[in-house]
C-alpha positions in Angstrom: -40.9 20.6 -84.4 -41.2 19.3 -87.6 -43.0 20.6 -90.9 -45.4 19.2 -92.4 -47.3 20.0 -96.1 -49.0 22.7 -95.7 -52.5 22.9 -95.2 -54.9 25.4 -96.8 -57.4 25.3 -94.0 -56.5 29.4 -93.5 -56.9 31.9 -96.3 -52.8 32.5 -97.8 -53.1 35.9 -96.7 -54.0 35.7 -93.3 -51.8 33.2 -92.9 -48.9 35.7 -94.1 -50.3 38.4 -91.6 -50.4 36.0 -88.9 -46.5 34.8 -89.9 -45.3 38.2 -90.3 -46.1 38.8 -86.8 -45.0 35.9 -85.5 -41.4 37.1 -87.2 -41.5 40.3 -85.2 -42.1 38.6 -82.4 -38.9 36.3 -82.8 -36.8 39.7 -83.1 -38.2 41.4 -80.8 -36.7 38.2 -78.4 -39.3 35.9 -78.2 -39.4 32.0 -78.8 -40.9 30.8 -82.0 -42.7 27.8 -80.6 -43.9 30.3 -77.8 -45.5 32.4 -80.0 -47.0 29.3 -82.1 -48.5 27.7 -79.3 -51.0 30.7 -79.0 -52.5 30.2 -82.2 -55.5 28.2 -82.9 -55.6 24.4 -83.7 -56.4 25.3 -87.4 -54.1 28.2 -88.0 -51.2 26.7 -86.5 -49.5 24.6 -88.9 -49.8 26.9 -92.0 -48.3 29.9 -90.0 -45.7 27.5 -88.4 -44.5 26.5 -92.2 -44.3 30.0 -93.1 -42.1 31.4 -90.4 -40.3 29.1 -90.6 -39.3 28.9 -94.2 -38.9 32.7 -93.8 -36.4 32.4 -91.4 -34.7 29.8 -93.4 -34.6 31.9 -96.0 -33.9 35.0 -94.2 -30.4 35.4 -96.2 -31.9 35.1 -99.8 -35.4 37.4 -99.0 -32.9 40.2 -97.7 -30.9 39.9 -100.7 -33.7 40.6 -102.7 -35.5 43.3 -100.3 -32.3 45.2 -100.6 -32.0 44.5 -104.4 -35.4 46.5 -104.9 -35.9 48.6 -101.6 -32.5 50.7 -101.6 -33.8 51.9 -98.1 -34.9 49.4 -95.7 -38.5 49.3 -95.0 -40.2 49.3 -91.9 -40.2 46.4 -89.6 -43.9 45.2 -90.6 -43.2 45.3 -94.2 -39.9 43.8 -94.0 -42.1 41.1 -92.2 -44.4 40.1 -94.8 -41.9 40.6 -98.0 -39.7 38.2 -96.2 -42.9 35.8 -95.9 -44.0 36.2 -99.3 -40.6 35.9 -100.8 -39.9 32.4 -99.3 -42.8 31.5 -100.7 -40.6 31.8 -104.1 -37.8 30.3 -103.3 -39.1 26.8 -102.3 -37.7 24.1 -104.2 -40.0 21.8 -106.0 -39.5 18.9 -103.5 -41.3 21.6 -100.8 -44.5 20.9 -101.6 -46.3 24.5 -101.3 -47.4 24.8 -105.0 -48.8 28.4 -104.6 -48.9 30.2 -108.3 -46.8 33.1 -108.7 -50.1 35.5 -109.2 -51.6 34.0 -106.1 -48.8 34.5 -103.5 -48.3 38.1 -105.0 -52.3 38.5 -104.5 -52.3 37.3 -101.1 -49.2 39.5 -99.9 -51.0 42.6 -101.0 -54.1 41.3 -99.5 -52.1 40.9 -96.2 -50.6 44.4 -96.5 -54.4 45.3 -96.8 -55.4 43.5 -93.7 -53.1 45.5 -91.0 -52.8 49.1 -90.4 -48.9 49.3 -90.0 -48.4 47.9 -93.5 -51.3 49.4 -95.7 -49.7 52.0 -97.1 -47.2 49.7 -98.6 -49.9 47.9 -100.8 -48.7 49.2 -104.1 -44.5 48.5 -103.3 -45.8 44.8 -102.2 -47.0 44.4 -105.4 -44.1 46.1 -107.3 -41.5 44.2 -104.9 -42.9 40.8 -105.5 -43.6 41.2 -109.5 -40.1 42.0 -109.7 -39.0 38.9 -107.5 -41.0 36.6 -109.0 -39.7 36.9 -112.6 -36.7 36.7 -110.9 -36.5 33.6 -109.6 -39.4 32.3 -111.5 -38.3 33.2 -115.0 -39.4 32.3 -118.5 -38.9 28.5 -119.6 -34.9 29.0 -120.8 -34.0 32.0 -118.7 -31.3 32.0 -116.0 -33.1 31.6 -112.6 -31.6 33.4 -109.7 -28.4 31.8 -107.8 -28.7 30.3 -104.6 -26.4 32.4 -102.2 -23.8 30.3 -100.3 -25.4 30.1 -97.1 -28.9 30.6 -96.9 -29.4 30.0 -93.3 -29.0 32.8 -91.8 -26.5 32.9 -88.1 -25.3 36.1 -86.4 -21.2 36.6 -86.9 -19.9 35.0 -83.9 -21.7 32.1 -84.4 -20.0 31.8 -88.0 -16.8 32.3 -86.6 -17.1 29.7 -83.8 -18.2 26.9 -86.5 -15.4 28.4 -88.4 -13.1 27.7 -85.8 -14.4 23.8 -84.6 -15.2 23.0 -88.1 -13.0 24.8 -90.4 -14.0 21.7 -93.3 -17.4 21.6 -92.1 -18.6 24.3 -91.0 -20.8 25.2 -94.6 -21.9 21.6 -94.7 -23.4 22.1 -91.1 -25.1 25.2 -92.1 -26.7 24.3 -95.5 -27.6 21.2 -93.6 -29.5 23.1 -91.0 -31.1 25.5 -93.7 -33.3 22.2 -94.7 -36.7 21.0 -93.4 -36.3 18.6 -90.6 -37.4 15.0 -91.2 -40.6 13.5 -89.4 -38.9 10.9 -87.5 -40.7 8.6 -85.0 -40.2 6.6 -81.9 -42.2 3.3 -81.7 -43.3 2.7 -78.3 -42.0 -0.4 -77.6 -44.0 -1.2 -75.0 -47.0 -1.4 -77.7 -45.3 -2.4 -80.9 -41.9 -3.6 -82.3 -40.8 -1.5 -85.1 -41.9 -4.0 -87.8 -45.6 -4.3 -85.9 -45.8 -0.2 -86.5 -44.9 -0.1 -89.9 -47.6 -2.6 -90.8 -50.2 -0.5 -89.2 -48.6 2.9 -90.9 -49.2 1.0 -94.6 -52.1 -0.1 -93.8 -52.7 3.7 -93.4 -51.3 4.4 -96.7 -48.0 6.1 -94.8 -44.5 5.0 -96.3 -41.9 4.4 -93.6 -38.3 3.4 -93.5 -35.7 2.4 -90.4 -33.6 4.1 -89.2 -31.0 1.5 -87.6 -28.7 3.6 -85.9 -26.7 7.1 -85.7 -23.2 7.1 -84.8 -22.7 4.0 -84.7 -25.6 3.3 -81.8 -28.3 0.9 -82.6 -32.1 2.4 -82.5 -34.6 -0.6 -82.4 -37.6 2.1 -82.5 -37.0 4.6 -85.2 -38.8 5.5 -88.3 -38.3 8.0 -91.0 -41.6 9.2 -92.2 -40.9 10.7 -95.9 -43.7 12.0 -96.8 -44.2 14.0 -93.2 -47.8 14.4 -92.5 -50.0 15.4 -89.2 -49.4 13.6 -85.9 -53.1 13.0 -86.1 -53.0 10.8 -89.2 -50.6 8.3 -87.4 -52.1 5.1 -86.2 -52.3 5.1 -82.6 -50.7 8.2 -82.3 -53.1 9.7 -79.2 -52.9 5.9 -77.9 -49.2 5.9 -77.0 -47.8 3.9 -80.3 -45.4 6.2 -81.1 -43.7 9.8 -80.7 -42.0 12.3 -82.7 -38.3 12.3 -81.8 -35.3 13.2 -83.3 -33.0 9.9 -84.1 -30.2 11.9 -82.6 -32.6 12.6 -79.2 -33.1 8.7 -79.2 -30.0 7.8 -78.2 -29.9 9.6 -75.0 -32.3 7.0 -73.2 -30.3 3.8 -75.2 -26.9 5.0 -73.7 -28.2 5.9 -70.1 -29.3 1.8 -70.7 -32.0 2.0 -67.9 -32.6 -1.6 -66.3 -35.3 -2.8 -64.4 -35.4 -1.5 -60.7 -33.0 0.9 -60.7 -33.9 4.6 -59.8 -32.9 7.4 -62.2 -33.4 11.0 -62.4 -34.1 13.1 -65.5 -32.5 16.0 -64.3 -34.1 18.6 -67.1 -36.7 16.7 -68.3 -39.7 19.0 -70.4 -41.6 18.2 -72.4 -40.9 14.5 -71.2 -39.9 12.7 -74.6 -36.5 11.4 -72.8 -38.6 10.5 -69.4 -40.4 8.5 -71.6 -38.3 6.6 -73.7 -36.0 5.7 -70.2 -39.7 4.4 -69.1 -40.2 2.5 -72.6 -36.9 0.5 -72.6 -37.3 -0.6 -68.8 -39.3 -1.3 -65.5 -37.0 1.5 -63.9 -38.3 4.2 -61.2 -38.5 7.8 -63.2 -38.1 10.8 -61.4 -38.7 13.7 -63.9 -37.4 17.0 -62.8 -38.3 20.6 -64.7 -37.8 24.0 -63.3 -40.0 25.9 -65.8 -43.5 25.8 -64.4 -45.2 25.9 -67.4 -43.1 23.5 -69.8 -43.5 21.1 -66.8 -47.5 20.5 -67.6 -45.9 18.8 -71.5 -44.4 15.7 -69.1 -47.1 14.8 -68.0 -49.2 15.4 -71.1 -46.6 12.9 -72.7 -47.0 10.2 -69.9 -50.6 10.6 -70.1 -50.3 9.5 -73.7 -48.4 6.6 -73.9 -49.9 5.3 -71.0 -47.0 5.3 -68.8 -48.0 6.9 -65.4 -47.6 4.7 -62.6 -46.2 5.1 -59.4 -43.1 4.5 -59.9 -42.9 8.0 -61.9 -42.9 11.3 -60.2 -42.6 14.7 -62.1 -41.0 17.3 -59.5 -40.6 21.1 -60.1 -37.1 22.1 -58.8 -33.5 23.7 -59.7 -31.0 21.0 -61.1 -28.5 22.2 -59.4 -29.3 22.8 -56.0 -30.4 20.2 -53.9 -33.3 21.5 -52.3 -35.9 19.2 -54.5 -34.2 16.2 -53.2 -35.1 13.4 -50.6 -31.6 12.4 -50.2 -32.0 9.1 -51.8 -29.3 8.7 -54.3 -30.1 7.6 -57.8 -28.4 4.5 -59.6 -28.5 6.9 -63.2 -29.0 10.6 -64.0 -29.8 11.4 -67.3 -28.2 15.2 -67.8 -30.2 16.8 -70.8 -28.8 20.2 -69.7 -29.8 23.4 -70.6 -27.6 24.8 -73.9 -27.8 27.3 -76.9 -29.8 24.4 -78.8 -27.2 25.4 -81.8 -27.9 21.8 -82.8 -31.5 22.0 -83.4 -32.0 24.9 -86.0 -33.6 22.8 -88.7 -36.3 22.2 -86.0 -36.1 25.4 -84.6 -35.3 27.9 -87.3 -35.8 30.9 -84.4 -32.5 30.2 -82.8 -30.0 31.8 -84.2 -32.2 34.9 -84.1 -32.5 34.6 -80.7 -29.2 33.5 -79.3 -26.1 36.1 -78.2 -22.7 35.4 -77.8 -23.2 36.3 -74.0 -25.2 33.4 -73.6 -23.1 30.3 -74.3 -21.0 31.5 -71.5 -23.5 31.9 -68.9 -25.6 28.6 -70.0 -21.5 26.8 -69.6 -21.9 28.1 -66.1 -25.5 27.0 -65.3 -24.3 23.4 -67.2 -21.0 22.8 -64.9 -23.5 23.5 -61.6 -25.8 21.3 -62.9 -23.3 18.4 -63.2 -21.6 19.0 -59.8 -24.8 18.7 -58.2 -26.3 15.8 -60.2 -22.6 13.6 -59.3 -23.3 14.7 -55.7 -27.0 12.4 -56.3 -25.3 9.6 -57.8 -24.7 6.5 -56.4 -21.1 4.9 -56.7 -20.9 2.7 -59.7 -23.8 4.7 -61.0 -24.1 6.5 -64.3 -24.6 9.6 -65.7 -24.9 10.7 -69.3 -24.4 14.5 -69.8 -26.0 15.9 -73.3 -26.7 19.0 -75.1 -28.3 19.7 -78.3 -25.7 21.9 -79.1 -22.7 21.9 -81.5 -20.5 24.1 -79.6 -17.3 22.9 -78.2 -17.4 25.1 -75.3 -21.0 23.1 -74.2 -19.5 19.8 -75.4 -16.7 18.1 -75.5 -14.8 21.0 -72.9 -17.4 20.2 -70.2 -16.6 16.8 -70.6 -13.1 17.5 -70.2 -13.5 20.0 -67.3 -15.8 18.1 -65.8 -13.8 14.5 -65.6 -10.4 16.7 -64.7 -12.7 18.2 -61.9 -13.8 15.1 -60.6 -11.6 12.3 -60.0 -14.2 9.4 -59.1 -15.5 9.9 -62.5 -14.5 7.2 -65.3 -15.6 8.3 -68.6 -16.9 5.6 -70.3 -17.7 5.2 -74.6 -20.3 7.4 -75.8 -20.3 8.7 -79.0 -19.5 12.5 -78.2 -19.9 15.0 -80.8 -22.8 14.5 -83.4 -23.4 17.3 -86.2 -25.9 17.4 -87.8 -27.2 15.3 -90.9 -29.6 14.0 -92.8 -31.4 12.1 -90.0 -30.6 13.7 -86.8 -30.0 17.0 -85.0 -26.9 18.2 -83.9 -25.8 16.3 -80.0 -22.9 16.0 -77.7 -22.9 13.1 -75.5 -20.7 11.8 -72.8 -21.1 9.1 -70.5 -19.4 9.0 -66.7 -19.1 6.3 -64.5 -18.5 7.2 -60.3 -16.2 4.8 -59.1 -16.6 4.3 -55.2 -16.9 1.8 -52.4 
């Protein structure tokens, strides 16, 4: 996901009830882009921005709730003053440009417009007075100090970063705390790079190259700086290009797909990977998803850029059992396995919210029986490139380890392992295998 500026196509304060909602939802346990892609077209992308600058700014708004609301507040108004207050704390490069009087005017509105939270009309107003002098004082007064960490992450997650990245770990953090970049995939089948940016000028949309990440080349990515709507991108619902992460883009360039060979996607939804493999290469696709309803976005994606034929099949089965499988073994295997997506929080600001300790162990399990069976599909001399979106050693660079001491046919071959996140890309582990065989 990526913001984008925000629309105005839904009145602010039904916006903020809508967002507020969407927030209980997240802590009541349920996915943000879930909940998101129930809404309507034309309240989508308004609501989207403001949960998830909310949950950016989850730290600072409770600082300030607590400041003025000694006794916390009920879940629904804790909601919508965590809404409204993000709305102050943008910085100017943000681009929401909501006067003070207006956000406090739709916030009340919004307390107005829900029964759980109309009795706390007047301590909206009060609350959000208060917070807006203080961090949007008078010309020459002393605006309010960022905290250290705005984004928030439950304890166990700050002490595993602590303990991988003991110089790093704040950097990764405020890092994550920002708005993801629109970043695109030119579908090289259509255009080269330099083709696409003509047509996005020509549109009025500034675009720059991103040339590589870690050291890999990317022949097909753009940074977008100005992010706008999908829809505004020449082409877009012709196939001409895709949103990816640059980080995401180097999965299909290392797995180096060449023309004939068979491969396997072994977790593919929504299909952005499966598609970029079928991009860079005449190659036979098999897409496999076990999640029957994320399985549909494959072949959405296919549909789009034009790339159904039949040498692409999208299967529904398990990863790792066999029971999907004809038995003919694949020359690569592109391993996108299933993982805490710690990597991905700019995009996905829910996460950290959502994810328990518990769960990194469990999802190292479901990852190892993944691999086994995947190396049991492989050919000899074949490949297979293991990823996560995750930034935890223990779904990274140990499985890697485990997995080459647990098999010795496997060569591990140069990838570029651990990326953290930065200014253009998510956070990714990647390793690369080799089976060496007759």
């Amino acid at each position: 996901m990526t913001d984008q500026k925000t629309p105005r196509s839904l009145p602010l304060s039904e916006a903020i009830t809508i967002a507020a909602q969407a927030i209980g939802e997240v802590m009541s346990g349920r996915s943000l882009t879930e909940v998101l892609d129930q809404l309507e077209p034309h309240e989508r992308p308004i609501v989207q921005s403001l949960s998830f600058d909310a949950l950016r700014k989850w730290v600072r708004s409770h600082e300030l709730i607590k400041q003025f609301i000694p006794k916390t507040p009920p879940p629904e108004t804790d909601h919508l003053l965590s809404v409204a207050i993000a709305l102050f704390l943008q910085d100017a490069t943000e681009g929401k440009g909501y006067p003070a009087h207006t956000i406090v005017d739709q916030a009340v509105k919004a307390c107005g417009e829900y029964d759980k939270t109309m009795y706390a009309k007047g301590l909206m107003n009060a609350v959000l007075r208060k917070v807006s002098l203080l961090v949007q004082p008078p010309e020459g007064d002393r605006r309010y100090p960022p905290d250290p960490i705005p984004m928030y992450v439950p304890a166990w997650w700050r002490a595993n970063l602590k303990r991988n990245y003991s110089k790093q770990w704040q950097a990764i953090l405020f890092q994550q705390a920002k708005r993801a970049p629109l970043i695109l995939r030119v579908n090289q089948r259509q255009y080269t790079r330099e083709q696409y940016q003509s047509l996005l000028s020509d549109a009025g949309i500034a675009s720059k190259p991103i040339d590589e990440v870690a050291g890999i080349a990317l022949p097909s990515a753009l940074l977008i700086p100005e992010a706008v709507p999908v829809s505004d991108l020449p082409g877009f619902y012709s196939g001409a290009v895709s949103v990816q992460d640059a980080g995401a883009q180097l999965a299909a360039i290392l797995l180096n797909p060449q023309d004939g060979e068979l491969v396997l996607d072994a977790c593919a939804a929504p299909g952005g990977k499966t598609a970029h493999l079928l991009e860079l290469a005449d190659c036979s696709v098999q897409a496999l998803e076990l999640d029957g309803e994320r399985i549909g976005k494959i072949g959405g994606n296919l549909d789009r850029l034009r790339l159904h034929s039949d040498k692409v099949r999208v299967l529904r089965g398990d990863a790792s059992k066999a029971a999907w499988w004809d038995g003919i073994p694949f020359d690569k295997i592109l391993l996108d396995a299933p993982c805490s997506a710690s990597g991905i929080v700019s995009r996905h600001p829910d996460i950290p919210f959502l994810r328990r300790e518990a769960d990194v162990r469990a999802l190292q399990e479901r990852q190892r029986g993944i691999l086994n069976q995947a190396w049991k599909m492989l050919k000899p001399g074949g490949a297979l490139l293991y990823v996560t979106c995750s930034i935890f050693f223990e779904e990274g660079e140990d499985q890697a380890a485990w997995f080459a001491e647990q098999h010795r046919d496997a060569v591990r071959l140069g990838a570029p392992g651990q990326i953290l996140p930065g200014e253009l890309n998510d956070g990714f582990y990647y390793a690369l295998f080799k089976k060496n065989g007759p």
